[in-house]
Residue frames relative to the residue before (quaternion, step in Angstrom):
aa qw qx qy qz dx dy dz
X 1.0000 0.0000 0.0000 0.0000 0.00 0.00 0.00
X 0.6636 0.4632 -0.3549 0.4681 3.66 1.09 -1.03
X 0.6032 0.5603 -0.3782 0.4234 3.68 0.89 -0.85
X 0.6864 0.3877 -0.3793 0.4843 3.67 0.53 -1.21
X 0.5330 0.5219 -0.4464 0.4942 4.03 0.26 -1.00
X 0.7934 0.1536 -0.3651 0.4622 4.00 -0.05 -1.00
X 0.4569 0.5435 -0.5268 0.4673 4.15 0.24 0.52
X 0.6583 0.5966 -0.2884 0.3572 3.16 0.67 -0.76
X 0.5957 0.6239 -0.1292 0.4890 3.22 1.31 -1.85
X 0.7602 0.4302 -0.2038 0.4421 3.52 0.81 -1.58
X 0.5885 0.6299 -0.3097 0.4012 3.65 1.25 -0.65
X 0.5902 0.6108 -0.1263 0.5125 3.32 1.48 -1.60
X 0.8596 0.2321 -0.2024 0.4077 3.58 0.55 -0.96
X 0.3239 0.4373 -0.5366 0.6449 3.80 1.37 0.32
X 0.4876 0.5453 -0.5645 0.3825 4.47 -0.22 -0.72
X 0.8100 0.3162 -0.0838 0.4867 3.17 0.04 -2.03
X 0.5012 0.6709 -0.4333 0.3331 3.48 0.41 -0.09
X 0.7434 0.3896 -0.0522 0.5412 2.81 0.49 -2.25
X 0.7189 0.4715 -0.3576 0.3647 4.11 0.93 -0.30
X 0.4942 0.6384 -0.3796 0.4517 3.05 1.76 -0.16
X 0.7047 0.4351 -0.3917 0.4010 3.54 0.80 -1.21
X 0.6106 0.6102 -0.3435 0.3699 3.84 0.92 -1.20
X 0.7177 0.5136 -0.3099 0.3535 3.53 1.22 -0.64
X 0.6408 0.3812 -0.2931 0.5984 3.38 1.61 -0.87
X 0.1466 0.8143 -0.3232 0.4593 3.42 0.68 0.78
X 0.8051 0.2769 0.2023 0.4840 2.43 -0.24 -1.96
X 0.6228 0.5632 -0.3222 0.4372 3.71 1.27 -1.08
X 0.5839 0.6007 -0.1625 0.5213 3.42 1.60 -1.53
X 0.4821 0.6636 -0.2871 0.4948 3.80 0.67 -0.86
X 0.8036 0.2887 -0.0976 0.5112 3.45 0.20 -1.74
X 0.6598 0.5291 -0.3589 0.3948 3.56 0.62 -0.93
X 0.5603 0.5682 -0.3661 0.4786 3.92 1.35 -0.44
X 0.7510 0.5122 -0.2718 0.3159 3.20 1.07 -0.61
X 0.5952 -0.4359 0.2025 0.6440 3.05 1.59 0.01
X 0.4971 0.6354 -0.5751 0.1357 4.25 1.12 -1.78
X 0.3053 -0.3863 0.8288 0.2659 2.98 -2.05 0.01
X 0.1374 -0.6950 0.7058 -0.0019 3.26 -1.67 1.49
X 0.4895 0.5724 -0.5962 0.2780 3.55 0.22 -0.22
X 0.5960 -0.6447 0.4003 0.2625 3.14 -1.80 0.48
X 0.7219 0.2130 -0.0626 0.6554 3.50 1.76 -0.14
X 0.6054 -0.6245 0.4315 0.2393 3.49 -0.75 0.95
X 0.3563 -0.7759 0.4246 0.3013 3.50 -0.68 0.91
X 0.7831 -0.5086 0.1897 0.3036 3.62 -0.99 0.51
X 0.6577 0.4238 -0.1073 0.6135 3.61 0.63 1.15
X 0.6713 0.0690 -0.2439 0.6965 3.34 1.63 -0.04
X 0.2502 -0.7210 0.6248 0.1650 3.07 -1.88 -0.82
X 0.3645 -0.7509 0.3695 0.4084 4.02 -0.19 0.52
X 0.7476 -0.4826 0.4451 0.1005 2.65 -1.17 0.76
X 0.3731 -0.7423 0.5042 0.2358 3.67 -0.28 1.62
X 0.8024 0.2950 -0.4037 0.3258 3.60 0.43 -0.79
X 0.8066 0.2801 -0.0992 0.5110 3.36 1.18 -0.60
X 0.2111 -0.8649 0.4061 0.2059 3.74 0.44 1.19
X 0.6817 0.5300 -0.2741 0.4235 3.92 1.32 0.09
X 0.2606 0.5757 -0.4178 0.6528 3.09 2.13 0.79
X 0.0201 -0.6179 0.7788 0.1063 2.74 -2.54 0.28
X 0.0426 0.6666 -0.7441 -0.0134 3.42 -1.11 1.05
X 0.8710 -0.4125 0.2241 0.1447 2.49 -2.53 0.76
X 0.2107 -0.7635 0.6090 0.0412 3.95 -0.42 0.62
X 0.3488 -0.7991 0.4482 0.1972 3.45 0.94 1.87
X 0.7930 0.4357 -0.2906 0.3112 3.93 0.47 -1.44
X 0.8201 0.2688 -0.1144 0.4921 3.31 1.01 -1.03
X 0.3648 0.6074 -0.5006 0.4973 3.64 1.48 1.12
X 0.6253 0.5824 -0.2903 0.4307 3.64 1.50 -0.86
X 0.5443 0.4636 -0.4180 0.5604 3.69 1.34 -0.68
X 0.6132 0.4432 -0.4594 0.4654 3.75 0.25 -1.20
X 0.7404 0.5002 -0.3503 0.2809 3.31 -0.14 -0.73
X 0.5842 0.4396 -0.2737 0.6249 3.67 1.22 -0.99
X 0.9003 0.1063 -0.3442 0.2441 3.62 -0.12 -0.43
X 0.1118 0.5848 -0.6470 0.4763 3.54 1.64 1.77
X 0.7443 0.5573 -0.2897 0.2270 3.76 0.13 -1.63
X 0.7821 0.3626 -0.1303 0.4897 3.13 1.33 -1.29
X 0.4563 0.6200 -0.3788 0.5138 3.37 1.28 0.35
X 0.6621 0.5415 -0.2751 0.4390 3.39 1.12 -1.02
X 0.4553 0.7863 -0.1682 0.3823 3.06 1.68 -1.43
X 0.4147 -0.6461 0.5359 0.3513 3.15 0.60 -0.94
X 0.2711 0.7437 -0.4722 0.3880 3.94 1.32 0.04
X 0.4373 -0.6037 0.6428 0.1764 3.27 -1.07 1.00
X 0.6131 -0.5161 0.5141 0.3058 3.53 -1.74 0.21
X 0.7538 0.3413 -0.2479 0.5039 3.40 0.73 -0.58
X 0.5367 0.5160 -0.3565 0.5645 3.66 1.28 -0.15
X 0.2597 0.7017 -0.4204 0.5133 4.01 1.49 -0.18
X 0.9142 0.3486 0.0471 0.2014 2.19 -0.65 -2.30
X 0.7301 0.5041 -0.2594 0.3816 3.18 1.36 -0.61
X 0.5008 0.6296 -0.2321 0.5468 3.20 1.64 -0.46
X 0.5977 0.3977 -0.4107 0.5620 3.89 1.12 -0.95
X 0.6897 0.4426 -0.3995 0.4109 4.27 0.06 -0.80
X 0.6742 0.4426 -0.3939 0.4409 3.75 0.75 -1.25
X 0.7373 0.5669 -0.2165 0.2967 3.76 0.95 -0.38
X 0.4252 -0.7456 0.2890 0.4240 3.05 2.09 -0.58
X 0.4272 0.8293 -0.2954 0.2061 3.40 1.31 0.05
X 0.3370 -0.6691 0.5497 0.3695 3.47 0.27 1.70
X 0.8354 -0.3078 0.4487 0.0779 2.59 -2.49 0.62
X 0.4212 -0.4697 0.6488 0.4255 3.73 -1.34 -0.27
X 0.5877 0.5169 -0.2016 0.5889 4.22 1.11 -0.70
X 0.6606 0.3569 -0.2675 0.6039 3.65 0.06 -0.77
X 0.7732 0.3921 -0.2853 0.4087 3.82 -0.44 -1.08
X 0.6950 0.2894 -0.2908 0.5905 4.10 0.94 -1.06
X 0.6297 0.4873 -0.4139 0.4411 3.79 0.58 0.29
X 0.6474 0.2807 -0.3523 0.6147 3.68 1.05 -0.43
X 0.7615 0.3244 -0.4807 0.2894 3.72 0.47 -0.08
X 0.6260 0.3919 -0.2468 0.6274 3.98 1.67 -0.02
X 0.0823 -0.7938 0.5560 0.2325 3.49 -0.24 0.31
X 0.6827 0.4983 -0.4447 0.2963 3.48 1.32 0.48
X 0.4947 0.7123 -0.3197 0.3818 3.26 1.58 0.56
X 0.0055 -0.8675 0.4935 -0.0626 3.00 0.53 1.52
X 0.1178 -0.7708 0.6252 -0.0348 3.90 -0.78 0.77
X 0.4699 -0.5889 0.5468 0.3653 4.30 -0.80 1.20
X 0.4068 0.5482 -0.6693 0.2933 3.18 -1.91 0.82
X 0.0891 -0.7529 0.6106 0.2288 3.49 0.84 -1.14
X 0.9028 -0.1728 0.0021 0.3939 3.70 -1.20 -0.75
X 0.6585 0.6402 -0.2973 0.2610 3.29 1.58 -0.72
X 0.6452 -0.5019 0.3950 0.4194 3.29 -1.46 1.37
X 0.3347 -0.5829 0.7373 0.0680 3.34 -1.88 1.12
X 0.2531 -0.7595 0.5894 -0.1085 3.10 -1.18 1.33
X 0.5043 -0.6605 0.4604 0.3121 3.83 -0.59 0.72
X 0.2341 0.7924 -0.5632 -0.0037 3.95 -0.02 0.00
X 0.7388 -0.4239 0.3363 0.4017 3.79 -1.72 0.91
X 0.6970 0.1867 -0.4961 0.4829 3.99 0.08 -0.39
X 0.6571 0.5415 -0.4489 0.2713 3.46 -0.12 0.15
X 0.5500 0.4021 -0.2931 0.6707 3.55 1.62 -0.51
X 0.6451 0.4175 -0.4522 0.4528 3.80 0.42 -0.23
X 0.5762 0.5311 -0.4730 0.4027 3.62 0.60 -0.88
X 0.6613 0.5440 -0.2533 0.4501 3.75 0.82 -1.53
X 0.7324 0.4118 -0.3222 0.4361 3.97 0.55 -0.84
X 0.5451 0.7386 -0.1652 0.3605 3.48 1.40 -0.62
X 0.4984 0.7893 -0.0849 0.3485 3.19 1.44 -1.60
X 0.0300 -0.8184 0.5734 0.0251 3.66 -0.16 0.63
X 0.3655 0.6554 -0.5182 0.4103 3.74 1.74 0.25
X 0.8119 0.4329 -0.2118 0.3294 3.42 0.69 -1.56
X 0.5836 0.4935 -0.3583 0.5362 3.83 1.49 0.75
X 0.6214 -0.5684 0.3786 0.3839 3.73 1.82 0.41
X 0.4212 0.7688 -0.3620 0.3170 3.17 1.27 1.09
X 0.2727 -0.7661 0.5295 0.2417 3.86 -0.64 -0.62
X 0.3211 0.7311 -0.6006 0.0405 3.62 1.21 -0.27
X 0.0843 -0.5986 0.7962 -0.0257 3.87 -1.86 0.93
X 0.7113 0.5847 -0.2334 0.3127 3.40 -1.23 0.21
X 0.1938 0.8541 -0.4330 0.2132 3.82 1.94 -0.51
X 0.7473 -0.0541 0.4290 0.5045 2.67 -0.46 -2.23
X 0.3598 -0.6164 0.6901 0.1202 3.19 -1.48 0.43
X 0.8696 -0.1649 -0.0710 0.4599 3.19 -0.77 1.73
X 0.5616 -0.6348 0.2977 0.4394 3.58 1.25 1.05
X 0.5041 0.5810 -0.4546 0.4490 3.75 1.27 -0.66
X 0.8103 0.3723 -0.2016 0.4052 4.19 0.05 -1.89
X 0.3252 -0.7167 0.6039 0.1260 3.45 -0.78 0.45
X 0.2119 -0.8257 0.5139 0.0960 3.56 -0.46 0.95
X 0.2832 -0.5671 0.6751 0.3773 3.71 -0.85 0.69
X 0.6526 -0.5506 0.4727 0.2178 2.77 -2.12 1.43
X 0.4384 0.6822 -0.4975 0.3079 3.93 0.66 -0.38
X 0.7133 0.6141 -0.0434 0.3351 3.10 1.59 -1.18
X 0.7890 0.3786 -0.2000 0.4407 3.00 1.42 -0.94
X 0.7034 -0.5570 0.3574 0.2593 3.65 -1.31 0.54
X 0.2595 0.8474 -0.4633 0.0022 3.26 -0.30 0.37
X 0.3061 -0.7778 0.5469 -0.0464 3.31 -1.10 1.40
X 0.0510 -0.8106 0.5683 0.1316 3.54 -0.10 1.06
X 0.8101 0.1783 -0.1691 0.5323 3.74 -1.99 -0.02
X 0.3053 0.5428 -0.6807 0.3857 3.76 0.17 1.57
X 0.8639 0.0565 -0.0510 0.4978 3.82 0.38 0.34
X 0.4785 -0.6329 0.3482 0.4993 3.61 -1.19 0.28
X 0.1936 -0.6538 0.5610 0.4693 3.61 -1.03 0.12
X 0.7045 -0.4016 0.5633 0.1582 2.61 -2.57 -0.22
X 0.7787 -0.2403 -0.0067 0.5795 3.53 1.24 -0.03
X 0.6909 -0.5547 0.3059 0.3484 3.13 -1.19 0.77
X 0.6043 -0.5054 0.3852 0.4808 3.49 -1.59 0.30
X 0.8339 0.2189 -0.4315 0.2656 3.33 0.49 -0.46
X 0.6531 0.4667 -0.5318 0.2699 3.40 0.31 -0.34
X 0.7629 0.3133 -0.4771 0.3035 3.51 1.06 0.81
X 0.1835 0.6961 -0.5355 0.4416 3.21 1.03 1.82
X 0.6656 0.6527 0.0443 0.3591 2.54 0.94 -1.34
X 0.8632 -0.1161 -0.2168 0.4409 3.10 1.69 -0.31
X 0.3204 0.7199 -0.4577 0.4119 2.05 1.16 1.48
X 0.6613 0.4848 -0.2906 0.4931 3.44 1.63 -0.44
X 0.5333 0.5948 -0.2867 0.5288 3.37 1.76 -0.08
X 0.8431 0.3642 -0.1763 0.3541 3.38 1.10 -0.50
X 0.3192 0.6514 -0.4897 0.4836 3.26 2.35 0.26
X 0.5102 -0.6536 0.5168 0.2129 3.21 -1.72 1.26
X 0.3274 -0.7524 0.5184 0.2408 3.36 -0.96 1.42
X 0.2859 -0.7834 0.4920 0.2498 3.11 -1.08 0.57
X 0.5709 -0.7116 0.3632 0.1892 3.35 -1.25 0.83
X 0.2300 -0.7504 0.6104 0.1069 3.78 -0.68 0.91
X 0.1361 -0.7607 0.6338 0.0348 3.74 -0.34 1.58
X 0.2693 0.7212 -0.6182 0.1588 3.99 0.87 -0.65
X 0.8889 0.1891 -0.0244 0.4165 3.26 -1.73 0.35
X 0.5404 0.5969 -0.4063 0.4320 4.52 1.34 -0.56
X 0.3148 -0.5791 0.7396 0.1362 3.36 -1.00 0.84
X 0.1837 -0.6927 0.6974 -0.0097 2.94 -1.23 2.08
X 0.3504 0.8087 -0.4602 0.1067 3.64 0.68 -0.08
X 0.5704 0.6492 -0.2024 0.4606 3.29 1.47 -1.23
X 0.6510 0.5234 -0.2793 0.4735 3.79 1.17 -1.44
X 0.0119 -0.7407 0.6493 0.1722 3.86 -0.80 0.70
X 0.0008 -0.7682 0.6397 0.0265 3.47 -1.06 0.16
X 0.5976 -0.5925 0.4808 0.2462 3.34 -1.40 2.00
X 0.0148 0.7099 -0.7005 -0.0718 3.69 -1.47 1.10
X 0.4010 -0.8153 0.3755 0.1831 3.00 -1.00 1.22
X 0.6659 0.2253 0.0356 0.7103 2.98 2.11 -1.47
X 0.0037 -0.7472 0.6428 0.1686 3.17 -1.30 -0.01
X 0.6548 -0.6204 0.2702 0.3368 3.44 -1.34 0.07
X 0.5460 -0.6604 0.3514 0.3772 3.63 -0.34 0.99
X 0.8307 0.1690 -0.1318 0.5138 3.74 1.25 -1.03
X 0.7475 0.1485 -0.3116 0.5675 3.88 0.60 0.34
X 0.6738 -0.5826 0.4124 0.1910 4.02 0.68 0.95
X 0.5514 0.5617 -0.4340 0.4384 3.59 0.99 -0.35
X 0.6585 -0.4808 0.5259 0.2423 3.01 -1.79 0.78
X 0.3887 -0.7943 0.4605 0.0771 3.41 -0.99 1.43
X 0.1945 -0.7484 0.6276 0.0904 4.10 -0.96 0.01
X 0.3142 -0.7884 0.5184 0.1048 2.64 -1.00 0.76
X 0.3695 0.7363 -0.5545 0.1177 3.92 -1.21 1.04
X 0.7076 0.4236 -0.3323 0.4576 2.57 -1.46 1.00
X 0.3671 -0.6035 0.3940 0.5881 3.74 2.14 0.40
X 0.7780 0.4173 -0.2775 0.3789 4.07 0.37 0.06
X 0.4925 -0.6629 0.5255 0.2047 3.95 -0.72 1.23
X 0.0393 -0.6538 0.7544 -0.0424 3.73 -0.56 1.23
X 0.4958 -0.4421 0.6508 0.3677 3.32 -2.14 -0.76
X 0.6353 -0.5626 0.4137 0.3298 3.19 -1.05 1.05
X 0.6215 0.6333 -0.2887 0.3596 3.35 0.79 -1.55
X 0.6678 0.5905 -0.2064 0.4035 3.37 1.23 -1.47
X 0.5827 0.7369 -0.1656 0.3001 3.25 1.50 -1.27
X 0.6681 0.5344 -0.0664 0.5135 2.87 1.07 -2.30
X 0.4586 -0.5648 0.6085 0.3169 4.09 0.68 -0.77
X 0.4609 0.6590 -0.4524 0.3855 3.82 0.86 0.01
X 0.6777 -0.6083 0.3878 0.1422 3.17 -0.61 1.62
X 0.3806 0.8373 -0.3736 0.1202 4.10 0.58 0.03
X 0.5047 -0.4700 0.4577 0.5611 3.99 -1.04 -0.09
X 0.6491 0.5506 -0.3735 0.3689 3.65 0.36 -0.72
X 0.5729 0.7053 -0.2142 0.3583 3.64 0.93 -0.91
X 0.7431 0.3975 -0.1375 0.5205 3.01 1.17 -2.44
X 0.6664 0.6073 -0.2683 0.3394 3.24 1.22 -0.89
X 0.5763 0.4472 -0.3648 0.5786 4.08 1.39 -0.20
X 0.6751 0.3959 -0.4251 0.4547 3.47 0.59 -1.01
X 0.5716 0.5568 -0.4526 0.3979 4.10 0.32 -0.71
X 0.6939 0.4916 -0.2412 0.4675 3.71 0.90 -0.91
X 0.5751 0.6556 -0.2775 0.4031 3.22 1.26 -1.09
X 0.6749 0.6384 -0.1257 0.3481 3.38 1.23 -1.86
C-alpha cells in the first residue's frame, strides 16, 4: 500500500511538472506576439473590453505617469516626486486599481497607502509606458531575470511618453553618487548607539545582532581576532 501511494505521488508530480513547462510555453508563445499577460493592467492603462490582452490608455492615471516622467526629467529628486504625489493627495498605484477593480486586492488591510521611491522608480523604469510588451522579468516577482532573457514586443499599445523624455529621466534620476575624498567629515556628527568593547568604534547592526563595523568589512583587527578566539 505504502509503495503504490509513493508511485502515485511520483506519477502526480512529473503531471504537474511536465504541465508547468507546456504552460510557460505557451505563456512565451503569446508574449512574442506582442499579449499583455499580467493579471491587471499596469498603472496608466487598462485592458481592453474587446480584447483583454491589449492595453489602452487610462486618461486619469496616464496624467500622473506623465507628470512624474516630466518632473524626473526636470531634474526633481525621487523624494521631491514623492513628496509632491502625498502633499497632493494622489491615490496610490493600490488605492486607484482598488477603487477602479474591486477585485484587486493587495496586503495592508485598512492602513493609509502612501506614495514611496520604489514605487515611483518601478513607474520611471517601465518600458510599458514607451509602447512596449516586456514578459519574462522575474520569475515569481522573487528571481530577477537578465534582460538577454526577456521578451520584448515593441508598438503593442499607445505609450505614455516618448522614448526620450523617458531616457531622459531616467538618466536624471539615477542616484549620483558622492565623492567625499580629501572632505573634512569632522563637522558631520552622527548618534552612536554602541560601540566596540575592544577598538571603540561605532557598532552596526546585522543579522538582528550589533557587531563592529571593522568586524563587518573583513578588516583584519584586535577586535576581530578577539570574537573569533571566543567564537573558537
Amino acid at each position: 500500500g505504502g509503495l503504490n501511494v509513493a508511485f502515485k505521488n511520483l506519477i502526480n508530480m512529473l503531471y504537474s511538472r511536465d504541465l508547468s513547462k507546456k504552460i510557460r510555453s505557451a505563456q512565451m508563445a503569446r508574449a512574442r506576439k506582442g499579449e499583455y499577460l499580467g493579471g491587471f493592467a499596469r498603472y496608466g492603462y487598462e485592458k481592453s473590453l474587446e480584447d483583454k490582452h491589449r492595453l489602452v490608455v487610462d486618461p486619469e492615471a496616464a496624467e500622473v505617469v506623465r507628470k512624474i516622467f516630466t518632473m524626473a526629467a526636470e531634474g526633481i529628486t525621487i523624494s521631491g516626486i514623492v513628496r509632491y504625489l502625498n502633499d497632493n493627495g494622489v491615490l496610490t498605484c493600490v488605492e486607484y486599481k482598488q477603487r477602479k477593480n474591486s477585485r484587486y486586492q493587495h496586503p495592508g488591510g485598512g492602513v493609509k497607502k502612501l506614495w514611496g521611491t520604489q514605487s515611483v522608480r518601478s513607474i520611471l523604469s517601465d518600458e510599458t509606458y514607451i509602447g512596449k510588451v516586456v514578459w519574462n522579468r522575474s520569475e515569481k516577482s522573487m528571481l530577477w531575470h537578465d534582460r538577454s532573457e526577456w521578451v520584448v514586443v515593441d508598438g503593442q499599445h499607445e505609450p505614455l511618453v516618448s522614448e526620450e523624455l523617458f531616457a531622459l529621466a531616467n538618466e536624471r534620476a539615477k542616484p549620483k553618487k558622492r565623492d567625499r575624498s580629501g572632505v573634512d567629515m569632522s563637522g558631520f556628527k552622527r548618534e552612536v548607539l554602541f560601540v566596540c568593547g575592544y577598538c571603540g568604534r561605532s557598532m552596526v547592526k546585522k543579522n538582528h545582532k550589533y557587531c563592529c563595523r571593522y568586524r563587518t568589512c573583513g578588516t583584519d583587527t584586535e577586535c576581530r581576532r578577539a570574537v573569533e578566539d571566543m567564537e573558537k
